[in-house]
RODO-2510 file (C-alpha; in nm, 4 decimals, decimal comma):
residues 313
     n   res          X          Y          Z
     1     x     0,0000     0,0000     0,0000
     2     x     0,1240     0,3776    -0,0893
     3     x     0,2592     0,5582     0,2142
     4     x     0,0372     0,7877     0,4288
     5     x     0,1463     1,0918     0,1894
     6     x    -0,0304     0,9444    -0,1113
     7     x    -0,3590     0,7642     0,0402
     8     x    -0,5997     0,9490     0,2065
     9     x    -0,9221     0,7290     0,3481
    10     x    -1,2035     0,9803     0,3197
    11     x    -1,4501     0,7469     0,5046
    12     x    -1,3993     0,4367     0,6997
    13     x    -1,7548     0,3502     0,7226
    14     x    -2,0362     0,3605     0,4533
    15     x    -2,3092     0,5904     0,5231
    16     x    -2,6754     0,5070     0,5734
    17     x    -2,7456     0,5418     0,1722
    18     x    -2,4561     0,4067     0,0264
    19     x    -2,5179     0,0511     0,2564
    20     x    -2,8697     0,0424     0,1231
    21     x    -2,7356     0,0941    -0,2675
    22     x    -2,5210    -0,1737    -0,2297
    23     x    -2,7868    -0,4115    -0,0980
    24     x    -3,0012    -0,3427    -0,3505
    25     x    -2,7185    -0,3955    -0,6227
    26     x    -2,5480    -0,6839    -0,4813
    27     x    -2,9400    -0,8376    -0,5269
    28     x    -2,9176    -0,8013    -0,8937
    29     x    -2,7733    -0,9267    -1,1935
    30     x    -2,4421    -0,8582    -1,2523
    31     x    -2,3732    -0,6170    -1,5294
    32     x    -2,1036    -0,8686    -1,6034
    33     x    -2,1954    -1,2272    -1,5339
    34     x    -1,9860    -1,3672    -1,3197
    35     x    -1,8904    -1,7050    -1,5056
    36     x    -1,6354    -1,5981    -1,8239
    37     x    -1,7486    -1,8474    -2,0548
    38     x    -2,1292    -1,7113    -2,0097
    39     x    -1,9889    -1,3275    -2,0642
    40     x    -1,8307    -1,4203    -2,3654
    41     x    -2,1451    -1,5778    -2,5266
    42     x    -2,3181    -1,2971    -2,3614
    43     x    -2,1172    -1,0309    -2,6038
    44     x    -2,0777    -1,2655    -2,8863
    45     x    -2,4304    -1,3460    -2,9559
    46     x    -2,5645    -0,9933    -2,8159
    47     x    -2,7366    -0,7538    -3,0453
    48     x    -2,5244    -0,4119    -2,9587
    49     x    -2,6561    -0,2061    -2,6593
    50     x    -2,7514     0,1969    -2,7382
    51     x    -2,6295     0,4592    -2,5420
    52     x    -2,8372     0,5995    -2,2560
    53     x    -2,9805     0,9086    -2,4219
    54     x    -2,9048     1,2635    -2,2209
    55     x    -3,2543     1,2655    -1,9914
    56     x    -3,4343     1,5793    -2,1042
    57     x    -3,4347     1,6593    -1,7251
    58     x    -3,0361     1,6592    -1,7269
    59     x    -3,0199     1,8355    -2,0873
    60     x    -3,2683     2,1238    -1,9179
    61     x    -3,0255     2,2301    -1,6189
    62     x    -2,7557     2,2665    -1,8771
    63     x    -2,6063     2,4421    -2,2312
    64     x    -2,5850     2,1540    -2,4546
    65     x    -2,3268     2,1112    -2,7376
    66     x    -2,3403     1,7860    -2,9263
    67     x    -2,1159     1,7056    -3,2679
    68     x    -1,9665     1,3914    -3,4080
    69     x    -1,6709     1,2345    -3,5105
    70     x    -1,6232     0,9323    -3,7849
    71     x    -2,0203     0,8413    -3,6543
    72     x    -1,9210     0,8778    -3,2780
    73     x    -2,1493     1,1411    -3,1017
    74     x    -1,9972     1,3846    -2,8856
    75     x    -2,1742     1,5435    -2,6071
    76     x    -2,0853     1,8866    -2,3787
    77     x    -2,2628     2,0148    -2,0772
    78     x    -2,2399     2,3505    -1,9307
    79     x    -2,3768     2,5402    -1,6930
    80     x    -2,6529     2,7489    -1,7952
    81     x    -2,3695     3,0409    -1,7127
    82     x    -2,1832     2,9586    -2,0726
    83     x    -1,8269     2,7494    -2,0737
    84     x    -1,6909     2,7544    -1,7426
    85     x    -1,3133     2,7662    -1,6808
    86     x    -1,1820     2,4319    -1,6490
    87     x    -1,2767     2,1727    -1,9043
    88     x    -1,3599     1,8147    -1,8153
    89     x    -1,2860     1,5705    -2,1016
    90     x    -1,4742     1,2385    -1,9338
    91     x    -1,4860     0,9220    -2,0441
    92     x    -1,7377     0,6678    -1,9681
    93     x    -1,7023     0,2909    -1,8261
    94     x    -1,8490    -0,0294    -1,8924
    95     x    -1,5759    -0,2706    -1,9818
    96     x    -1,5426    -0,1279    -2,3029
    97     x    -1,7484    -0,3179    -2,4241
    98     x    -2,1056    -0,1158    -2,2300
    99     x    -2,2043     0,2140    -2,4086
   100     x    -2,3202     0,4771    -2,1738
   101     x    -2,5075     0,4340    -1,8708
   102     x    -2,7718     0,6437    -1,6895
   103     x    -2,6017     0,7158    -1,3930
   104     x    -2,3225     0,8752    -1,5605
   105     x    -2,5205     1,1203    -1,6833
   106     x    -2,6361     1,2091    -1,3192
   107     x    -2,2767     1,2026    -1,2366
   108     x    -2,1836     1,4377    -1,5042
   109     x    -2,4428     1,6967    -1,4320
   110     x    -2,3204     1,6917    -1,0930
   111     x    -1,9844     1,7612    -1,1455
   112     x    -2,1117     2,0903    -1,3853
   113     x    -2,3147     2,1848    -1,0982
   114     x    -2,0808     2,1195    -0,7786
   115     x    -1,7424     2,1791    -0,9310
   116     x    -1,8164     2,4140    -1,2047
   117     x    -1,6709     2,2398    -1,5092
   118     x    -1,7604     2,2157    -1,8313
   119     x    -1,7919     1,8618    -1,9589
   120     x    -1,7606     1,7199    -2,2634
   121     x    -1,8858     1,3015    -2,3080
   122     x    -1,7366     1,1210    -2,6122
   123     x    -2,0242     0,8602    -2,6513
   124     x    -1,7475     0,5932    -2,8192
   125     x    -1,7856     0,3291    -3,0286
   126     x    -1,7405     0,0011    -2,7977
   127     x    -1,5681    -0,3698    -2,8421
   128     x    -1,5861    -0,6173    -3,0318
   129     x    -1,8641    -0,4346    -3,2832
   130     x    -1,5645    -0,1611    -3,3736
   131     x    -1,2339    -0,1901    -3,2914
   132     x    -1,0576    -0,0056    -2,9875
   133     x    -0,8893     0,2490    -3,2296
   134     x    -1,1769     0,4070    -3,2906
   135     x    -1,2532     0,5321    -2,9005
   136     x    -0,8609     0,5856    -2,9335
   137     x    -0,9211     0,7842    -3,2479
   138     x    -1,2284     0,9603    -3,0870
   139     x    -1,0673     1,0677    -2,7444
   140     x    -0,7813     1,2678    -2,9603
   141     x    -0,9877     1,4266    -3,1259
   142     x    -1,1923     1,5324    -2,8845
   143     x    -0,9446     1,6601    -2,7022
   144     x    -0,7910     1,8469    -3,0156
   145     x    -1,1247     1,9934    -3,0698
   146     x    -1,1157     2,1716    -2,6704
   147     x    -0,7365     2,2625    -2,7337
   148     x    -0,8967     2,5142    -3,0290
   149     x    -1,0959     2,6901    -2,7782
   150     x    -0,9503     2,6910    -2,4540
   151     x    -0,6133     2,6888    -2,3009
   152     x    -0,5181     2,3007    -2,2354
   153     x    -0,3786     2,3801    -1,8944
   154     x    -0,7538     2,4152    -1,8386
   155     x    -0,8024     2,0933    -1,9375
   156     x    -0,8794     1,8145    -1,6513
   157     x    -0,9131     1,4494    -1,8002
   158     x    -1,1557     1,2329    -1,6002
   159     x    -1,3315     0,8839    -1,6687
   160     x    -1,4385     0,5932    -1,4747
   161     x    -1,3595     0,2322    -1,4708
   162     x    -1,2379     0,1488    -1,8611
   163     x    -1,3224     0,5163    -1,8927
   164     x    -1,0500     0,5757    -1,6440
   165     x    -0,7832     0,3877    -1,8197
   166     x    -0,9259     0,6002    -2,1651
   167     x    -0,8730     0,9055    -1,9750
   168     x    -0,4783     0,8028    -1,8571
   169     x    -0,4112     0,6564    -2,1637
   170     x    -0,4719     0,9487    -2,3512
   171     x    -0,2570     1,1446    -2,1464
   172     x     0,0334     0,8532    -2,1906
   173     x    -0,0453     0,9466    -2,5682
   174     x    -0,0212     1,3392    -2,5219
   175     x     0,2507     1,3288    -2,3429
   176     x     0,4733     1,1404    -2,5914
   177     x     0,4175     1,4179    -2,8281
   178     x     0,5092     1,7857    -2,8512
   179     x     0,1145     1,8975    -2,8752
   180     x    -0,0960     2,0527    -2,5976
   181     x    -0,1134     1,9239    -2,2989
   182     x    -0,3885     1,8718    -2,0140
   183     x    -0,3691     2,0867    -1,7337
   184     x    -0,4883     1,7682    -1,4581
   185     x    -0,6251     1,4160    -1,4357
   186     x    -0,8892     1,2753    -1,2089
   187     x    -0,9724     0,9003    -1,2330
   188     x    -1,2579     0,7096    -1,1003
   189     x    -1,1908     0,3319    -1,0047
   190     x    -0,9501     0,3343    -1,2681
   191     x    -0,8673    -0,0255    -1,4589
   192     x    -0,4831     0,0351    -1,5042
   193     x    -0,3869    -0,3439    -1,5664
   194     x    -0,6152    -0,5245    -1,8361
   195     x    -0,4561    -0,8655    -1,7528
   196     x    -0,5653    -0,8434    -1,3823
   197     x    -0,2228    -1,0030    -1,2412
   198     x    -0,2113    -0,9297    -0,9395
   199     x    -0,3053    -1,1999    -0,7051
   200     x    -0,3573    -0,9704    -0,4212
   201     x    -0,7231    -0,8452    -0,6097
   202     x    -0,8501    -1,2062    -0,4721
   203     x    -0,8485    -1,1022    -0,1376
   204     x    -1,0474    -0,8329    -0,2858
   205     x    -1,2858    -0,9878    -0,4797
   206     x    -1,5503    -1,1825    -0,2277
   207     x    -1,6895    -0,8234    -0,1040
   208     x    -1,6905    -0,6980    -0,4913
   209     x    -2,0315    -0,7710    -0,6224
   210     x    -2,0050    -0,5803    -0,9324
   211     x    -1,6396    -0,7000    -1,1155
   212     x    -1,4451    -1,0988    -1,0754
   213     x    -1,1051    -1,1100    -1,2037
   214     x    -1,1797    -1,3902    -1,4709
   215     x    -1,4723    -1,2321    -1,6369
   216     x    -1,3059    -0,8797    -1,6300
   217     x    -1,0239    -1,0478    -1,8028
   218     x    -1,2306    -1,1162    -2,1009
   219     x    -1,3341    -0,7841    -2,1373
   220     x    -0,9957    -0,6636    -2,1467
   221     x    -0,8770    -0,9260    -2,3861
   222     x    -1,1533    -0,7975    -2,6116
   223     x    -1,0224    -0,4502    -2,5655
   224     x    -0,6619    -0,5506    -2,6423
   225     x    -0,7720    -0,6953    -2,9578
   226     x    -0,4142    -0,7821    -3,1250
   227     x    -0,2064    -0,5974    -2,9327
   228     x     0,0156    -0,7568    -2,5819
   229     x    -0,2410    -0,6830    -2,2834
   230     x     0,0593    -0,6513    -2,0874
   231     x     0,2158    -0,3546    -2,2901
   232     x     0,1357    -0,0339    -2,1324
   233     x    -0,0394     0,1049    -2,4009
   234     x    -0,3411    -0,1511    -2,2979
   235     x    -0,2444    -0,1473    -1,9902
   236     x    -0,1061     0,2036    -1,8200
   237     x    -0,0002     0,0418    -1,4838
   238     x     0,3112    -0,1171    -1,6276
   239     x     0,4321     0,2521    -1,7799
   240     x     0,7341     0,3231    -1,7231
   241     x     0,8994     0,5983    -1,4982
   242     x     1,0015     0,8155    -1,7452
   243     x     0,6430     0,7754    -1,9208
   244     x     0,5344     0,8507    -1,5342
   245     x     0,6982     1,1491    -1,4852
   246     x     0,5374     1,3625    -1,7490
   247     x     0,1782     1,3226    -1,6796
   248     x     0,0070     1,6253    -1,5031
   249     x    -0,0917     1,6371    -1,1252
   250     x    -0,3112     1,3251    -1,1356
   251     x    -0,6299     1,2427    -0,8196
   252     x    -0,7171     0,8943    -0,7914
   253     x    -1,0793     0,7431    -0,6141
   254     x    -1,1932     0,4430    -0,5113
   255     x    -1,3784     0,2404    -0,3197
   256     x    -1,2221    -0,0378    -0,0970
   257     x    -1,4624    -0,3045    -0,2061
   258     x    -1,3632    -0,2631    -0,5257
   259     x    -1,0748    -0,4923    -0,7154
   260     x    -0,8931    -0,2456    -0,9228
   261     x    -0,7858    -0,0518    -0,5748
   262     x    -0,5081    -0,3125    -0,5488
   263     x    -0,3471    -0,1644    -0,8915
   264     x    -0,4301     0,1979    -0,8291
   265     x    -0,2511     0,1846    -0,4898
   266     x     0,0651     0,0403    -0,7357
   267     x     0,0006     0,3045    -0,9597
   268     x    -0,0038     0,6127    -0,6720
   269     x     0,3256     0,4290    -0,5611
   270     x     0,5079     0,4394    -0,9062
   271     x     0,3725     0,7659    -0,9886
   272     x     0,4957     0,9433    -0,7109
   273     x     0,8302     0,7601    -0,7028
   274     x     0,8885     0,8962    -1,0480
   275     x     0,8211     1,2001    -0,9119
   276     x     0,4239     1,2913    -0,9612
   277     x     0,1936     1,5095    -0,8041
   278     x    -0,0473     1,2166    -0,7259
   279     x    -0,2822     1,1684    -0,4086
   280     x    -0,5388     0,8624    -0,3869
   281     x    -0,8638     0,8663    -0,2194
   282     x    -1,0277     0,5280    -0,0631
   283     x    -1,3712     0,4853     0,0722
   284     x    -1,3683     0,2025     0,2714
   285     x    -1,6303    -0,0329     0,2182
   286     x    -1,7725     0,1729    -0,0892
   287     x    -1,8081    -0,0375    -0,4432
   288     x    -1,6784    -0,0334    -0,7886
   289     x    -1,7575     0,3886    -0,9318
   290     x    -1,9084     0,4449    -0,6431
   291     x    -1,8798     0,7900    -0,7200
   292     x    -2,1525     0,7512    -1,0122
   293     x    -2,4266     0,6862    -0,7014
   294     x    -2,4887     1,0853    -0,6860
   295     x    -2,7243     1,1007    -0,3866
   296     x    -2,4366     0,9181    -0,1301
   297     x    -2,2360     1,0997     0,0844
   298     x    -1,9283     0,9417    -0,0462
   299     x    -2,0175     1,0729    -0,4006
   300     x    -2,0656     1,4279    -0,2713
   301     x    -1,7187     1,4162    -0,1426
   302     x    -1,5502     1,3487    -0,4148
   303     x    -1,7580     1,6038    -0,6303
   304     x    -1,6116     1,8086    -0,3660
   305     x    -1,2848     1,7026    -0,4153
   306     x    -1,2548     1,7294    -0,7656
   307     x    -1,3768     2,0519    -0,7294
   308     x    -1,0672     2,1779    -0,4428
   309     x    -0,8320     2,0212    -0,6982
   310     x    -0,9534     2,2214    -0,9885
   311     x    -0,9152     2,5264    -0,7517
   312     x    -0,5569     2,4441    -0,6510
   313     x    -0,2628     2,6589    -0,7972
***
């Protein structure tokens, strides 16, 4: 586990709403089924899932922008103000292989309202029907097209989950080159590793109701398509320090029921060993995007929190 400088347990003990959430959950279907052999048929023989639309509710609090790229729809929210300062480039989860859920709509109006970004939802084109270059392909551009209006220091990347790794991948990307580059980086639950090796996420997994390392593991095998899982373009946890070192002050979140916090505590570690402006943020006993459950406590907190890191200087 990172040292006491880089972790930061926000709350040791659910709260009233969140414990309720997770009963409720934990009493459903998985969005993933648990068995890998039945989540592979699942996607093979499944008719591709649409995108949650933007509930008109949502769309009315807000300025919407939408445009497209190579059939991909692109969505902004602002507050009814006009742009705000910082910029939020988020990226969704779902395994890569989910389009866009519900609740990250909620999520994303809440982060307009509580910590006064602007955000902009690339509604990519998932695995196996298209092939991972095109969200690769998508997230450049979008973040191209926010470069031609505002100042890319202004520029926070942020996703969840797969969106997470999207998010920090594209910053591995931008940082190889001499272009623009984003001002901050926020990640929710991050997956870092799309191989899942580290045996330590077992001790993990009987209190995470929502991902199991051998089903995830086909998702990200679907997502690596033919590249090495293992290279750090699929998989950012295995960058390496000098890759490290150039990313932008980075804010990690996640929940301690949750099996990617094994790899994001690696990742705080080897980011700030190579010198990073990193912090992570656990909620103990919280599940997998957590975050995404608006009305919780431990979601308002780290609204808040994204919000004081946008503020810092």
């Amino acid at each position: 586990m990172p040292s006491d400088t880089l972790i930061e347990l926000r709350s040791p003990k659910l709260s009233l709403k969140m414990r309720l959430v997770k009963w409720l959950m934990s009493r459903q279907d998985p969005i993933f089924p648990y068995d890998p052999a039945a989540l592979r048929e699942k996607i093979a023989t499944r008719d591709l899932p649409p995108d949650a639309p933007l509930p008109a509710k949502i769309a009315a609090k807000h300025i919407v922008e939408e445009w497209e790229f190579e059939g991909q729809k692109v969505i902004t929210l602002h507050p009814k103000s006009g742009p705000a300062d910082w910029q939020m480039l988020y990226f969704h989860g779902g395994g890569f292989v989910l389009p866009i859920f519900d609740i990250h709509w909620s999520l994303a109006s809440e982060l307009v309202r509580v910590a006064g970004v602007s955000i902009t939802m690339p509604l990519y084109h998932v695995v196996p029907e298209f092939p991972y270059s095109a969200a690769d392909r998508l997230a450049d551009a979008a973040f191209a097209r926010l470069c031609e209006k505002h100042d890319p220091a202004n520029i926070v990347l942020c996703g969840d989950s797969a969106g997470g790794h999207m998010a920090l991948s594209l910053a591995h990307r931008l940082a190889q080159s001499d272009g623009p580059q984003p001002g901050k980086l926020a990640l929710f639950a991050p997956w870092l590793d799309v191989t899942l090796a580290d045996e330590a996420m077992r001790e993990v997994e009987p209190h995470d109701f929502i991902l199991k390392v051998d089903s995830v593991r086909v998702c990200g095998s679907i997502w690596a398509g033919d590249r090495d899982p293992a290279d750090p373009v699929c998989s950012p946890l295995f960058a390496d320090s000098d890759a490290l070192a150039k990313l932008p002050p980075t804010r990690i979140f996640t929940g301690q029921h949750d099996i990617f916090i094994v790899d994001s505590r690696t990742y705080a570690e080897k980011l700030h060993a190579a010198g990073g402006d990193v912090k992570l943020y656990e909620y103990g006993g919280a599940p997998h995007v957590f975050m995404a459950i608006t009305p919780t406590r431990e979601s308002k907190d780290t609204v808040a929190l994204v919000r004081d890191f946008l503020a810092e200087t």
